[in-house]
C-alpha positions in Angstrom: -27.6 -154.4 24.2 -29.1 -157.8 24.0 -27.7 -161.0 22.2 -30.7 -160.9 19.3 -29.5 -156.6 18.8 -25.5 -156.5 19.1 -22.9 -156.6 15.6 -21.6 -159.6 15.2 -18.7 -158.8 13.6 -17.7 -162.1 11.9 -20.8 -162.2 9.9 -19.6 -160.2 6.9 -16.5 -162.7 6.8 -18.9 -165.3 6.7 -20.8 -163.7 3.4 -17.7 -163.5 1.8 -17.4 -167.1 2.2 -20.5 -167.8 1.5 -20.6 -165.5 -1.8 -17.1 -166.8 -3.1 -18.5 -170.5 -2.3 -21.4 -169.9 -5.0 -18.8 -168.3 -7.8 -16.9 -171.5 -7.1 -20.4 -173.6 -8.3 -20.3 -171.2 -11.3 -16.8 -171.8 -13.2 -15.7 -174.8 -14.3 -15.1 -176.0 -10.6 -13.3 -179.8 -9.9 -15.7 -182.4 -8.2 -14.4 -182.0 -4.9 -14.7 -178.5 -4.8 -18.3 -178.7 -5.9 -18.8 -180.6 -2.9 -16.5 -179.1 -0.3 -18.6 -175.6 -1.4 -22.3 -176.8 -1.4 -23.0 -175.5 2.0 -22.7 -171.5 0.4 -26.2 -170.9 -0.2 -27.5 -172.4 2.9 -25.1 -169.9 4.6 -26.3 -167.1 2.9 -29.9 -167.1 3.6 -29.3 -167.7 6.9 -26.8 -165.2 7.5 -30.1 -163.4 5.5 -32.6 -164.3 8.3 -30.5 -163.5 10.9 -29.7 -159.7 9.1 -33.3 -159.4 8.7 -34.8 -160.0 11.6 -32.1 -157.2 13.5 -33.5 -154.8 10.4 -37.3 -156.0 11.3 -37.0 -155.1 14.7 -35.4 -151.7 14.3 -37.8 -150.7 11.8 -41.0 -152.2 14.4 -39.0 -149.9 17.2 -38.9 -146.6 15.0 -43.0 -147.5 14.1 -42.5 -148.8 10.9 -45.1 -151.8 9.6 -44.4 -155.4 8.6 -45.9 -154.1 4.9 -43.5 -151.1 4.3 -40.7 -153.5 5.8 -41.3 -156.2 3.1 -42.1 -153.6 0.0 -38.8 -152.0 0.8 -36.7 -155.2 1.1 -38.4 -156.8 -2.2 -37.6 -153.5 -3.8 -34.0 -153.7 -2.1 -33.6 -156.9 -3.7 -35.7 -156.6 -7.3 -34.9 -153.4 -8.4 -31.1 -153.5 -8.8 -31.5 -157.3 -10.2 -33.9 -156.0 -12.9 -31.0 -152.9 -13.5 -28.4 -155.1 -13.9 -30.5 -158.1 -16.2 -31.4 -155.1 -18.4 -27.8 -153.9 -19.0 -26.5 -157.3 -19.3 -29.5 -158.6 -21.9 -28.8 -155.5 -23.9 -24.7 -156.1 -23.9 -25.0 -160.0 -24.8 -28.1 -159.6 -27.2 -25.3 -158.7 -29.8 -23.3 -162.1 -29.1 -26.4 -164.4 -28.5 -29.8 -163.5 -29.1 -31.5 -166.8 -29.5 -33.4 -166.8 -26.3 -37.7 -166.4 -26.5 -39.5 -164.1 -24.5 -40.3 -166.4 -22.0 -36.5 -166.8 -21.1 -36.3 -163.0 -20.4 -39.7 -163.1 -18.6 -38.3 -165.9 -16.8 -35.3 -163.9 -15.6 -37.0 -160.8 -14.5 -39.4 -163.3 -12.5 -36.0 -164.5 -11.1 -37.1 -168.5 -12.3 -34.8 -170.9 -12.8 -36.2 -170.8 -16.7 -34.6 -168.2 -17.2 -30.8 -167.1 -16.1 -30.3 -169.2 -13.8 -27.8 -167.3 -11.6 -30.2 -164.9 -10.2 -32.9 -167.7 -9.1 -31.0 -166.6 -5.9 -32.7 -163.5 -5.4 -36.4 -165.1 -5.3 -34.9 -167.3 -2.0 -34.0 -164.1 -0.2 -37.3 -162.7 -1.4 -38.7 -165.6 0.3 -36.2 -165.2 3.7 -37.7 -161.7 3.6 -41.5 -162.4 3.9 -41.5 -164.7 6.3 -39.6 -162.0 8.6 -42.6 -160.4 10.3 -44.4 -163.5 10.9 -41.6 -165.3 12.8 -41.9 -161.7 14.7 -45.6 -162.1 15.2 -45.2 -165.9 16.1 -42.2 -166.0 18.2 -39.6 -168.5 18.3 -41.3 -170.7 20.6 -41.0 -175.3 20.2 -44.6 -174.8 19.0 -43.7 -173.0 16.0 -40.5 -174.7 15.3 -42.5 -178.1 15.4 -45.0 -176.5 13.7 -42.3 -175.7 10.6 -40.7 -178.7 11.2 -43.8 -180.9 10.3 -44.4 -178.9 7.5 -41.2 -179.4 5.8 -42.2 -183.3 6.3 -45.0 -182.8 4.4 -42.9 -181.1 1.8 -40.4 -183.5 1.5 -43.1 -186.3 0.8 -45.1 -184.3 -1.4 -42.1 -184.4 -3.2 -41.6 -187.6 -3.1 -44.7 -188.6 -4.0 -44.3 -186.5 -7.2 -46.9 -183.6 -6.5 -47.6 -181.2 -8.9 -43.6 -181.8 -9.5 -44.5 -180.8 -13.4 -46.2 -177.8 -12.3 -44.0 -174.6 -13.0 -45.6 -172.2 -10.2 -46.0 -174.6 -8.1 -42.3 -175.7 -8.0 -41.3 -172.1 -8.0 -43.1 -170.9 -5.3 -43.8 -174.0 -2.8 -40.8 -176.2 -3.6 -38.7 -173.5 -3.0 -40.9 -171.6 -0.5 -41.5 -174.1 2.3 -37.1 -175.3 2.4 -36.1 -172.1 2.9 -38.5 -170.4 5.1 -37.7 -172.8 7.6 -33.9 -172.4 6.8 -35.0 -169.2 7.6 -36.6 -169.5 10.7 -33.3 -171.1 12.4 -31.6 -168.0 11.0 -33.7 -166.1 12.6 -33.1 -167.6 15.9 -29.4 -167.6 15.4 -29.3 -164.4 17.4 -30.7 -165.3 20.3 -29.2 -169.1 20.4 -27.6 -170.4 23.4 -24.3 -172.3 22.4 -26.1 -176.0 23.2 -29.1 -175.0 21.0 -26.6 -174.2 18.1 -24.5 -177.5 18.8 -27.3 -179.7 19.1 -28.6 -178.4 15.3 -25.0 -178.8 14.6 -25.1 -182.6 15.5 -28.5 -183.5 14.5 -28.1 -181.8 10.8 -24.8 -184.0 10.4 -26.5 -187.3 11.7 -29.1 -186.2 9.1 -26.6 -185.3 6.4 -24.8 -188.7 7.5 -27.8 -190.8 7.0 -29.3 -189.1 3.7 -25.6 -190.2 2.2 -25.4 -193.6 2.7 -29.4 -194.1 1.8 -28.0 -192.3 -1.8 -25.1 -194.8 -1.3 -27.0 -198.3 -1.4 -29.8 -196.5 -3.8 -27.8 -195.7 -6.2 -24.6 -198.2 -5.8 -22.4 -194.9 -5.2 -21.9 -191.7 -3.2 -23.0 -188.4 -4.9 -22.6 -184.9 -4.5 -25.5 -183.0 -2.4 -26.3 -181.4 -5.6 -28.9 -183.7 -6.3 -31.1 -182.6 -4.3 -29.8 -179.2 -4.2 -33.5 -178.1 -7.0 -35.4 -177.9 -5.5 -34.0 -178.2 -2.2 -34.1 -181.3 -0.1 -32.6 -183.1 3.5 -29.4 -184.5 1.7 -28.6 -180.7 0.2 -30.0 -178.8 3.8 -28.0 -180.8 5.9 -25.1 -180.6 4.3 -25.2 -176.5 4.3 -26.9 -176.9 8.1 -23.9 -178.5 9.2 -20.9 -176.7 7.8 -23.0 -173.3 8.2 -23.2 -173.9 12.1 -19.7 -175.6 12.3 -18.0 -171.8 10.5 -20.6 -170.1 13.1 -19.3 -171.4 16.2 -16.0 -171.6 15.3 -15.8 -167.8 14.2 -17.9 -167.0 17.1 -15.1 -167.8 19.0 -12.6 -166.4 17.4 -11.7 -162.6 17.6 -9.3 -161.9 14.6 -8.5 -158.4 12.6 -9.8 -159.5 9.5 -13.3 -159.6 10.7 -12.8 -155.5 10.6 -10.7 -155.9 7.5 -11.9 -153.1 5.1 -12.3 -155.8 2.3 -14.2 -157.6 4.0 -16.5 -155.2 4.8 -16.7 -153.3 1.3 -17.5 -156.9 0.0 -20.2 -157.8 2.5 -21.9 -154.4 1.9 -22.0 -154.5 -1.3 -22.3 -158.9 -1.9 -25.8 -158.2 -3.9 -24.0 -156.3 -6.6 -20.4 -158.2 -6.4 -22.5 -161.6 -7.0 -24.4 -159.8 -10.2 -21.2 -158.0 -11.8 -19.7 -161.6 -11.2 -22.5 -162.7 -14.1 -20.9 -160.3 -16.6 -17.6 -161.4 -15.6 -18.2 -164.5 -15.9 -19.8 -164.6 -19.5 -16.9 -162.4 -20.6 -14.8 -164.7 -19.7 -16.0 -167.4 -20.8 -16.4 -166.5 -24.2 -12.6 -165.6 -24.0 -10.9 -168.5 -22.8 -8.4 -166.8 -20.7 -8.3 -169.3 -18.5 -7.2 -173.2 -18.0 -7.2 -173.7 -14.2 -10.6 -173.2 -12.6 -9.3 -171.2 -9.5 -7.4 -169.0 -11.6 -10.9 -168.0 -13.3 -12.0 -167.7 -9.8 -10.1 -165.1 -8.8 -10.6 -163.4 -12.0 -14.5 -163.2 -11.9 -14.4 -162.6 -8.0 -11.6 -159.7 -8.5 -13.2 -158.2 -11.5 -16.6 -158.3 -9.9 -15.4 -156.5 -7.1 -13.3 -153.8 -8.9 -16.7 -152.7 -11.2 -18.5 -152.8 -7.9 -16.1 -150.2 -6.3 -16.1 -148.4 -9.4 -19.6 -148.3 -9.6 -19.7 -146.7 -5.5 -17.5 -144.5 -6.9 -19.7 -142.7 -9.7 -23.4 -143.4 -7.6 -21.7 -141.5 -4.7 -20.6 -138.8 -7.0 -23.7 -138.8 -8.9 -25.3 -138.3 -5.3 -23.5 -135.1 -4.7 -25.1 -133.1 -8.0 -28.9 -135.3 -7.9 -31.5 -136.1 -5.7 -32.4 -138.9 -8.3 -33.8 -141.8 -5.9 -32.9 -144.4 -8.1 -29.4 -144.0 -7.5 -30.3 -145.6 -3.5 -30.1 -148.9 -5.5 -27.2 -148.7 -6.5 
């Protein structure tokens, strides 16, 4: 079994990570921990990538087609997102129902106009189709120059301020370009030799070194890569680069139980629906005030999201046993 087709075992520790990382954005998190946590998305898609590609190319193997591959991914992706924004608009339409149509339009689209916490789910939409045509292309310096010079040209264009007011066009190619080629080096994660991913390591640091002081002595202070976290730019990408390859190759190295921990894995299997039941929890409890320490509500909304989640396994597997109903495979 090649190195681009083997488990690696420590990459659902790393989604936990990554997933706790982005609940830690979402409650009323201290400064530093805003910071120290901004690499979590980064992480994810390309953990993402690197998951998609071993799908890709076991689907291809079995005769599958780049089309059915990207319908059933999308589908993987939309249809439990659109399940769980129906219940949750119907739940919370009793508490606050102020919002246009546009705002629920916005959501189902997965926009940032809308709820922002599942703009997430476009980006891995994004990882997704770019999957067979890093396939077709290969991994070759042609095409990673190729993408590198087009995320140049991105970077100015923003810059530059074009069609920055325009609401497709930052929804789709200001978010598009960044993380297709965040996907493209999580697609050649697999198949990496340890210099490759130490030299990204070093370069994405120098870069994430540099982008910091230019914010420094622009704006007379240091701030937090969220500034250029929306729509994502060099300061925000180098930052998750960096800390993303540093967990990488340390874990990589490492061969601990909790890697196999059962945990871990229920969590990683089921991170799409532990990151949306996190969205209830989260507006539950914040409408409650339980809580006056941030990490305390932390562990609340991760916990709670996790225990609906493994409540939920327990009914759709149940459910299984008396129906053929299809629906219940997103679940």
């Amino acid at each position: 079994m090649n190195n681009a087709t083997k488990r690696i075992e420590f990459i659902d520790l790393l989604k936990v990570i990554g997933l706790i990382g982005i609940m830690t954005a979402h409650v009323e998190s201290p400064e530093w921990a805003l910071m120290a946590r901004a690499f979590d998305v980064q992480l994810m898609v390309l953990i993402s990538a690197l998951l998609a590609r071993k799908s890709y190319e076991r689907r291809i193997s079995k005769g599958g087609t780049a089309g059915s591959y990207i319908i059933q991914r999308v589908l993987r992706l939309a249809v439990p997102t659109w399940i769980f924004l129906t219940f949750y608009f119907c739940i919370f339409a009793f508490f606050k129902g102020d919002h246009g149509l546009d705002y629920y339009v916005s959501s189902y689209l997965f926009s940032l106009y809308g709820i922002a916490y599942v703009w997430i789910i476009l980006i891995y939409i994004y990882a997704a189709l770019v999957i067979p045509l890093y396939h077709k292309l290969g991994t070759g310096p042609i095409v990673g120059i190729s993408i590198a010079i087009i995320y140049v040209i991105y970077e100015l264009m923003y810059h530059l301020g074009i069609f920055t007011e325009s609401r497709i066009f930052v929804n789709t190619f200001y978010y598009f370009i960044p993380y297709a080629a965040l996907s493209f080096i999580g697609y050649c994660l697999p198949s990496m030799k340890k210099k490759t991913k130490l030299t990204i390591l070093t370069l994405s640091g120098i870069v994430f070194v540099l982008c910091a002081l230019f914010v420094r002595f622009t704006t007379g202070r240091f701030e937090r890569v969220s500034i250029a976290t929306f729509p994502p730019r060099a300061y925000y990408l180098s930052y998750g680069i960096f800390i993303a390859f540093a967990l990488y190759l340390i874990f990589e190295h490492l061969n601990i139980k909790i890697y196999r921990a059962a945990p871990v894995t229920f969590v990683s299997k089921n991170s799409l629906w532990i990151y949306l039941w996190h969205i209830f929890a989260l507006a539950v409890y914040n409408r409650t005030f339980l809580f006056d320490y941030w990490y305390l509500e932390l562990i609340a909304v991760f916990v709670t999201a996790c225990l609906i989640t493994y409540i939920q396994t327990l009914v759709v597997s149940f459910c299984k046993k008396k129906t053929n109903l299809k629906l219940l495979n997103y679940f």
